[in-house]
TORMIDREN-885052 format. One record per residue: residue in one letter; x, y, z of N, C-alpha, C in turn. Coordinates in steps of 0.001 Angstrom, whole numbers, plus 500000, padded with zeros to 6 digits. Layout:
<nodes>
aXYZXYZXYZ ...
</nodes>
This chain:
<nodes>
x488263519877521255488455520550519970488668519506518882 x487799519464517888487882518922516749489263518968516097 x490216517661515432491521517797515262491277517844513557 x492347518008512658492483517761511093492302516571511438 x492567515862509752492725514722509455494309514385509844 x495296515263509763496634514877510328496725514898511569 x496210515491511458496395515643513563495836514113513992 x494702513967513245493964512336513487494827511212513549 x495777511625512105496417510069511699497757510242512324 x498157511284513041499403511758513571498961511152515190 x498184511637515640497939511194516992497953509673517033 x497180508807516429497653507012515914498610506955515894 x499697507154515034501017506830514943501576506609515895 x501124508142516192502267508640517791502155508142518979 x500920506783518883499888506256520192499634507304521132 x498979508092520911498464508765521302496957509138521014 x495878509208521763494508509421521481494138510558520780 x493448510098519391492880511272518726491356511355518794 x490797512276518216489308512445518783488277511684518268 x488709511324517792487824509786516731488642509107515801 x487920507573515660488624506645514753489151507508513414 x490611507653513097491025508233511389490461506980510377 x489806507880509623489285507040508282489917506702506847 x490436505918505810490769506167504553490024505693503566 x490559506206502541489649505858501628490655504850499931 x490507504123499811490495503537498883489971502971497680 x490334502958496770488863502544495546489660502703494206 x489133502010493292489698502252491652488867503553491568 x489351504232490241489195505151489730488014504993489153 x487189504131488645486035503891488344484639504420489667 x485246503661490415484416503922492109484500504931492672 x485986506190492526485743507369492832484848507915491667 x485128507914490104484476508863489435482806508581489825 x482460507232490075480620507193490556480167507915491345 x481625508110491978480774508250493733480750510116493808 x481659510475492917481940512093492462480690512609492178 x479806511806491077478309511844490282477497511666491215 x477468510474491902476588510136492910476212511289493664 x477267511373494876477318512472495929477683513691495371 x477338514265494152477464515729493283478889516639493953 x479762515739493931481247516491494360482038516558493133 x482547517735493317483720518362492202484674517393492110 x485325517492492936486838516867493114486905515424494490 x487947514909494699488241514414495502488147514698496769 x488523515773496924488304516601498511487087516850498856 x486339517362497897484662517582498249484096516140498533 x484782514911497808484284513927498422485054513781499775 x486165513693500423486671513435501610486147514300502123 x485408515312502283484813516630503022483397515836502980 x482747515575502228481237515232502644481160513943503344 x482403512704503259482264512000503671483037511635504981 x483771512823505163484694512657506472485606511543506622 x486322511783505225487234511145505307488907511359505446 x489329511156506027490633511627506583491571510936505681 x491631510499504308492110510279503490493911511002503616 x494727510700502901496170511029502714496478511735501185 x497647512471501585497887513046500297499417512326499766 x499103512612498457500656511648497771501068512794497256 x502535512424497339503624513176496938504389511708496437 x505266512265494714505860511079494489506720512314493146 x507789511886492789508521512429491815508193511725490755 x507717512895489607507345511824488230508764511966487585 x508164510774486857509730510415485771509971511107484175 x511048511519484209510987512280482994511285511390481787 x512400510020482231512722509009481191511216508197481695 x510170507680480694509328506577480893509019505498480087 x509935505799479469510065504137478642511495503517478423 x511622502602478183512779501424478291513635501803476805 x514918501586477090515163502735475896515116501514475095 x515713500317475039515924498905474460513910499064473776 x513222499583474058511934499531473718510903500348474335 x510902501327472964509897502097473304508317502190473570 x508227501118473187506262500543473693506303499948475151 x507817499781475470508034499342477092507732500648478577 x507566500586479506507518501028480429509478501126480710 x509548501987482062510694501680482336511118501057482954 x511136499438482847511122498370483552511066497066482304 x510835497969481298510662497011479945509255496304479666 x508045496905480930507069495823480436506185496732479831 x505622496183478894504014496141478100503523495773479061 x501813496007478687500896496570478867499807496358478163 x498675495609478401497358495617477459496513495821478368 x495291496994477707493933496631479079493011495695478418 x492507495368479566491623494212479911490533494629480917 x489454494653479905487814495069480603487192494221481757 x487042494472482168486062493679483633484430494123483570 x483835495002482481482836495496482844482516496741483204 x482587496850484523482524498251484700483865499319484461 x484929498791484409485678499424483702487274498788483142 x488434498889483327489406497977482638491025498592483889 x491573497039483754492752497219484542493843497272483299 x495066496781483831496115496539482897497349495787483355 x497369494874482208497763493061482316499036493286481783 x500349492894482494501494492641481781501332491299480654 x501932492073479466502315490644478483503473490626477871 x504469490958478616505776489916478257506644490419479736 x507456489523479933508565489515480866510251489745480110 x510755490478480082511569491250480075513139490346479993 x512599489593481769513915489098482071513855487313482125 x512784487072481091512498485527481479513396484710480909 x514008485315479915515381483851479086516295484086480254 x516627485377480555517991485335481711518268484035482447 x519741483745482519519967482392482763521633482406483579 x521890484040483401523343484339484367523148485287484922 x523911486022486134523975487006486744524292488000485537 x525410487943485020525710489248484187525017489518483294 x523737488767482671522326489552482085521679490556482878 x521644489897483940520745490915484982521312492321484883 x522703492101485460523626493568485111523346494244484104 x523897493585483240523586494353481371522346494369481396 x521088494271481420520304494847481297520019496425481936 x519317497318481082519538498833481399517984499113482301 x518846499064483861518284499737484918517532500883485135 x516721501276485487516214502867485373517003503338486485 x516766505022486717517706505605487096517034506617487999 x517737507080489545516713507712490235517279509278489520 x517921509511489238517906510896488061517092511074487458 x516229509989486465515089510475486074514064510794486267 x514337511778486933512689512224487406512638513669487334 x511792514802487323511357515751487958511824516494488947 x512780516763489210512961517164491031512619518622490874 x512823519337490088512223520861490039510567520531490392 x510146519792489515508615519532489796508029518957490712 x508797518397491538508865517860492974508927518511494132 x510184519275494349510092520527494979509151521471494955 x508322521192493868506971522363493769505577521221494825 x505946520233494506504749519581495323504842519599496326 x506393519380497099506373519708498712506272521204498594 x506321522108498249506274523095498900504376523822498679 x503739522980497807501661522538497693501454522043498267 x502192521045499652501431519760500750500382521100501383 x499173520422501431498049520874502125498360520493503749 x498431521486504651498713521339505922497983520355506580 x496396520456506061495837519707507178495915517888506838 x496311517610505860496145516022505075497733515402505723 x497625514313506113498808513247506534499674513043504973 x500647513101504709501445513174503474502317511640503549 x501958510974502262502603509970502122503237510094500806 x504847509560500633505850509978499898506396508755499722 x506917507804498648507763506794497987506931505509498566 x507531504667497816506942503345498004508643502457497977 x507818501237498025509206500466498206508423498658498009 x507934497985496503507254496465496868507932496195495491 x509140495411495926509904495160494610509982494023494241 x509167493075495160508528491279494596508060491412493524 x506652492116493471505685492445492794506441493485491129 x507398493814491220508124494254489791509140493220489644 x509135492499490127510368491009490011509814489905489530 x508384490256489477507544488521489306507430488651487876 x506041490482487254506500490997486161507548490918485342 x508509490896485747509840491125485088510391489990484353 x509986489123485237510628487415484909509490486247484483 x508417486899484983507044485930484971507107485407486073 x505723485232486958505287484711488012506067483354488124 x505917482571487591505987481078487445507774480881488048 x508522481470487046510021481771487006510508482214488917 x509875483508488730510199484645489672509804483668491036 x509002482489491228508632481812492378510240480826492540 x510320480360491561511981479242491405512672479472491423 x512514481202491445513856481559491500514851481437492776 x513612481363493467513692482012495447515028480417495915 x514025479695495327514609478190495543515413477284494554 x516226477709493416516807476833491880517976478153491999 x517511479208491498518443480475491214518969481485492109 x518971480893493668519655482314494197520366483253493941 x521306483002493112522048484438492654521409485364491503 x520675484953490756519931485564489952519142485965490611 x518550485621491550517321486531492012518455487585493444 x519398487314493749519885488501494333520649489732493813 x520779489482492545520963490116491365519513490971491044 x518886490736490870517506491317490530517031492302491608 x516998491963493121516455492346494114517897493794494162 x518773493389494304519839494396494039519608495443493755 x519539495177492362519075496404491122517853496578491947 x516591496210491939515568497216492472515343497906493779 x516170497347494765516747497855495954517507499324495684 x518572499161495332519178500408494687518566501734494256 x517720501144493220516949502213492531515517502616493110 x515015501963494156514189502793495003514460503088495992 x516013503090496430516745504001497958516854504784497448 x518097504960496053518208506283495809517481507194495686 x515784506786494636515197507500494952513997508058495730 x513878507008496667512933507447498267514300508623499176 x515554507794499154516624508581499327516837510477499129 x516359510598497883516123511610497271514719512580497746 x513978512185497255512814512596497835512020513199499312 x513024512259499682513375512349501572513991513411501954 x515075513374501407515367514588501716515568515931500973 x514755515747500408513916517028499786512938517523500324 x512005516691500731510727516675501703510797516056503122 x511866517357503878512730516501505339511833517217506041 x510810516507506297509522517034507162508454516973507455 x507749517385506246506942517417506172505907515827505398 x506999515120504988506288513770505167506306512954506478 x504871511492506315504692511380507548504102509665507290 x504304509333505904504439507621505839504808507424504577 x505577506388504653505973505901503321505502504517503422 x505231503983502201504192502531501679505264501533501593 x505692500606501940506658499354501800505811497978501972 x505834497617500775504774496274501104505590495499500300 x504868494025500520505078493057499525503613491921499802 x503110491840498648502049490851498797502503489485499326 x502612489140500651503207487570500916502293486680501217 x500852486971501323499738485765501637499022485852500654 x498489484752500348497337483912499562496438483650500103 x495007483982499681493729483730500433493629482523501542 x495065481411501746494842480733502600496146480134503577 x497204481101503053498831480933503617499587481605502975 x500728481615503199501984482713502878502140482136501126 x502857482941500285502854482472499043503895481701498734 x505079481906499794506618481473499927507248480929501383 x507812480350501172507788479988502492508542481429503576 x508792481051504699509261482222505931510584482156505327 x511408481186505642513275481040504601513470482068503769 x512467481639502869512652482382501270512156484226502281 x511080483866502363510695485987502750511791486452503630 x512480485777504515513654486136505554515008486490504887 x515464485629503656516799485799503198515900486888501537 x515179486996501237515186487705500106514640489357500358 x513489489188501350512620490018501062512957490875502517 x513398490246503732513067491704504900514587491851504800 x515671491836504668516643492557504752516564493619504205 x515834494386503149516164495297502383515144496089502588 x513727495225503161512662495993503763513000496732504776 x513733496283505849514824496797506815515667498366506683 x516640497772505771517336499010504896516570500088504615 x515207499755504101514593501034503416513827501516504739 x512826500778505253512402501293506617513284502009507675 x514595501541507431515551502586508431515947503872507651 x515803503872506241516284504776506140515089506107506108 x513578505576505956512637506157506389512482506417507389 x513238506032508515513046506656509989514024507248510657 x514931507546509555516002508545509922514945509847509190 x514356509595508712513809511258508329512453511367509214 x512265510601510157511236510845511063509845509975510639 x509823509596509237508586508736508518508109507780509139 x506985507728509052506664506337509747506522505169508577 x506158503803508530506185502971507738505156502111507754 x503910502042506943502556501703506733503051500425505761 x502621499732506213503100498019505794501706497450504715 x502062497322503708500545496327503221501059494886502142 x500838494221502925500625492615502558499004492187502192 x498509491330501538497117490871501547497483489523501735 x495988488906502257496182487306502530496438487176503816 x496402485909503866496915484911505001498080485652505456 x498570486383506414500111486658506366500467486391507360 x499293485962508640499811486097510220500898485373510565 x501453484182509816502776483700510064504208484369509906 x503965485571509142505497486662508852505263487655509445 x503914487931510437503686489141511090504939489655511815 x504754488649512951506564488866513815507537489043513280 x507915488438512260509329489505511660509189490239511062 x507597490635510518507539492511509785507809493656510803 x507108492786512055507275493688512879509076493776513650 x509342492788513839511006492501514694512373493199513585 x511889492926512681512929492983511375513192494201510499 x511840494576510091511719495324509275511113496365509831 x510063496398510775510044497704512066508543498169511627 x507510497724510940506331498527510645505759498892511528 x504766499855511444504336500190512610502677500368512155 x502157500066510886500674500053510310500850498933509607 x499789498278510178499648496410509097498619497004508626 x498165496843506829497302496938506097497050495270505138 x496177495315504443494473495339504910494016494465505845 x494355493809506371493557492867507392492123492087506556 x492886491396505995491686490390505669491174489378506358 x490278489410507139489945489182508016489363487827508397 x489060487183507006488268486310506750489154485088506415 x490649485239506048491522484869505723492030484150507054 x492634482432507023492756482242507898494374482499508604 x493550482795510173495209483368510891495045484510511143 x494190485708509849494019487350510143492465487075511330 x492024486422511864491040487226512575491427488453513604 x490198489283513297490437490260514357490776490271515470 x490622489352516106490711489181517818491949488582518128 x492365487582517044493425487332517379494626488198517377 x494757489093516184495399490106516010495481491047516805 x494383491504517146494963492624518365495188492046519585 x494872490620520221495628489793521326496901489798521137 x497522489464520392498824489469519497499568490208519375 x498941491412518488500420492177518065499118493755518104 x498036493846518772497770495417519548498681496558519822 x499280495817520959500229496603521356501358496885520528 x501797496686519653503145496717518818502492497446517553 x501442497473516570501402497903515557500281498246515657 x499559499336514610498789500006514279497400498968513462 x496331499215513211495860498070512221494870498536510791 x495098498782509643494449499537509102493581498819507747 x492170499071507645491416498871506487490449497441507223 x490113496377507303489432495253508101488365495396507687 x487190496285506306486096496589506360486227495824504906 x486069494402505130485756493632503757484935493761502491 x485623494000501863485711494124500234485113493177499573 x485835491957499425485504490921498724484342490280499206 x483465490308500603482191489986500412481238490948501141 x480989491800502070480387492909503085480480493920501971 x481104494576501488481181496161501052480329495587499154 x480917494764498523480094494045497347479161493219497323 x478837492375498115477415491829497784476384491782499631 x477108492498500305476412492552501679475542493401501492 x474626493744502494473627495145502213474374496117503438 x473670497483503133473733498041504146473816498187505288 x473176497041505746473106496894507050473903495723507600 x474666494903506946476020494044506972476905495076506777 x476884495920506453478027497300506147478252497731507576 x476881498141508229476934499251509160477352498149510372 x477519496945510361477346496077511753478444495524511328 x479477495514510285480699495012509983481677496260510561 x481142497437510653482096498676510936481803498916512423 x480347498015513029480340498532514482481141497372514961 x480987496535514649482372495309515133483838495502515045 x484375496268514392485497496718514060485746497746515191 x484937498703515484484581499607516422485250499058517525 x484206497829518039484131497388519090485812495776519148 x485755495427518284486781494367518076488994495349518479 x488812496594517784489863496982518024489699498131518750 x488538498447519805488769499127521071490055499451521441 x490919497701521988492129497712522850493194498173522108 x492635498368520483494572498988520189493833499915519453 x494882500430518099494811501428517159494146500995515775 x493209501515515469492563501573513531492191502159513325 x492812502175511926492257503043510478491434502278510182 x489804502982510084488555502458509203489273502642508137 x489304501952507244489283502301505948488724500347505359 x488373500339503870488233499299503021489168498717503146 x489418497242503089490490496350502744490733495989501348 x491403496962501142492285497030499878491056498198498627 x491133498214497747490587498704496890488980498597496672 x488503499678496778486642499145496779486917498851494899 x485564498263494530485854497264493251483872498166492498 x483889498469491487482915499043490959481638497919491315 x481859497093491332480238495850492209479971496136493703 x480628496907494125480361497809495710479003498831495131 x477931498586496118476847499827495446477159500999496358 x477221502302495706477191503111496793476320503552497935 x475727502918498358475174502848499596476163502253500196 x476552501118500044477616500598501047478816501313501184 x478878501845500480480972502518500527480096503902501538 x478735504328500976478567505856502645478184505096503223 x477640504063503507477015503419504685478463503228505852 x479632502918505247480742502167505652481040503871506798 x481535504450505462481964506074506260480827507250507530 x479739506603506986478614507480508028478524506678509078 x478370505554509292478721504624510426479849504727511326 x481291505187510755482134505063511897482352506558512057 x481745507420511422481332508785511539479958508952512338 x479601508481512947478423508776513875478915507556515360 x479554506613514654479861506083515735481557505616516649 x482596506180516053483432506446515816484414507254516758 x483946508344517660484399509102518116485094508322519735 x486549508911519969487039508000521426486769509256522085 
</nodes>
């Protein structure tokens, strides 16, 4: 009997055999609206329906305070914002850091924190009680490097790890706090019927970790820890995404902080090969996305598409994967390759 898409990504989790490889889907908003036109689908679902994709549904509490009260052109975090075109369509570039003169702990303090009160929870409670039965439900996030670098500027936010320890445990604090309380919240509001929460931190660089193991051990998995336990007191599982080089912090994402889905597997990156990885750490974690982006899915053809996804097939036999893209498909992907990717492990796919 043919299972949902939850039943798919539920049976993985649970190591347990589902009836074919679970698929996801990833992409800027540019690459879904093509592919909407392309393949003449209404909505999102008509695309995960024609393309058999076992995609996830989000649930997240919106915020009712969204700007910085110290500044109202700020986010609530204090940063601006400019877009910046790429062509086929435009991202958006922080331009100023917030917390870059800071030079004592008690700035960090005095500066005005956001608050897990602000949000929605009437309007929240309406979304768990809209989760579509058959879709795997993913609820809160938790990558508070990546709003710490913003905050202070890259450059800063790296010296800090190693010149400023208390300022940067001051910082991590505050954003620790304010995404327990409110994953905290959310959790148990939605004591159930969610079934992964996102906790990442980008720690590799196209050719090694960005920081050393020291620095990621005393800053970054204690609190990854904290939040992952407190996601598995509500039964959640915890879908991990790092990019890069990361295979040197694998073992303590996994020992420390408890993941149980490594995302994207860049594969090409040295340390992530496939083979080594599931020799490795198969048995212990899940492995999700390995269907390269940055050169196969954008300038490969079709048929580097379809023989990059039968290797994947065949490469993680011995453990668990999610087909899906590694990391975000990018509008220079032609769509032939993004269905080539999904009709491939959809015809060939099935355990």
């Amino acid at each position: 009997m043919s299972m949902t898409p939850r039943e798919r990504w539920l049976a993985l989790l649970n190591r347990e055999k589902p009836d074919r490889i679970p698929t996801d889907y990833w992409a800027t908003p540019e690459v879904t609206q093509r592919l909407l036109k392309d393949l003449k689908c209404n909505d999102t679902e008509a695309l995960y329906d024609k393309l058999h994709i076992d995609g996830v549904h989000r649930i997240d509490a919106k915020r009712t305070v969204t700007h910085h009260p110290d500044d109202l052109q700020a986010d609530m975090w204090g940063l601006r914002y400019r877009a910046v075109s790429y062509g086929e369509g435009e991202y958006s570039e922080v331009i100023n850091h917030p917390l870059a003169d800071v030079t004592r702990v008690e700035q960090v303090h005095e500066f005005k924190w956001p608050s897990a009160d602000d949000h929605d929870w009437e309007e929240f409670t309406g979304q768990v009680a809209d989760i579509p039965g058959h879709r795997a439900v993913r609820c809160g996030c938790y990558e508070p490097y990546l709003i710490y670098c913003q905050m202070r500027g890259m450059e800063q936010a790296m010296m800090d790890l190693l010149v400023e320890p208390e300022i940067a445990e001051a910082i991590f604090t505050h954003l620790f706090d304010f995404h327990y309380a409110l994953n905290e919240r959310m959790w148990d509001i939605a004591d159930g019927p969610v079934d992964l929460t996102y906790v990442a931190e980008d720690l590799g660089s196209q050719t090694g970790l960005l920081m050393g193991l020291e620095q990621i051990r005393k800053f970054i998995l204690p609190n990854q820890k904290k939040m992952a336990d407190l996601a598995r007191s509500h039964g959640i599982h915890i879908f991990y995404h790092t990019d890069g080089a990361a295979r040197e912090v694998i073992p303590d994402l996994i020992e420390i902080t408890g993941i149980e889905v490594l995302n994207p597997i860049q594969w090409r990156c040295p340390g992530m090969e496939r083979e080594g990885l599931v020799r490795d750490f198969g048995d212990r974690i899940a492995f999700h996305g390995a269907v390269d982006n940055q050169q196969t899915l954008a300038f490969g053809s079709a048929d580097d598409v379809r023989q990059e996804v039968l290797d994947n097939i065949r490469i993680f036999a011995p453990a668990r994967w999610f087909c899906a893209p590694c990391h975000n498909i990018q509008p220079i992907s032609p769509t032939e390759n993004i269905v080539t990717m999904y009709e491939t492990i959809w015809e060939n796919g099935k355990l």
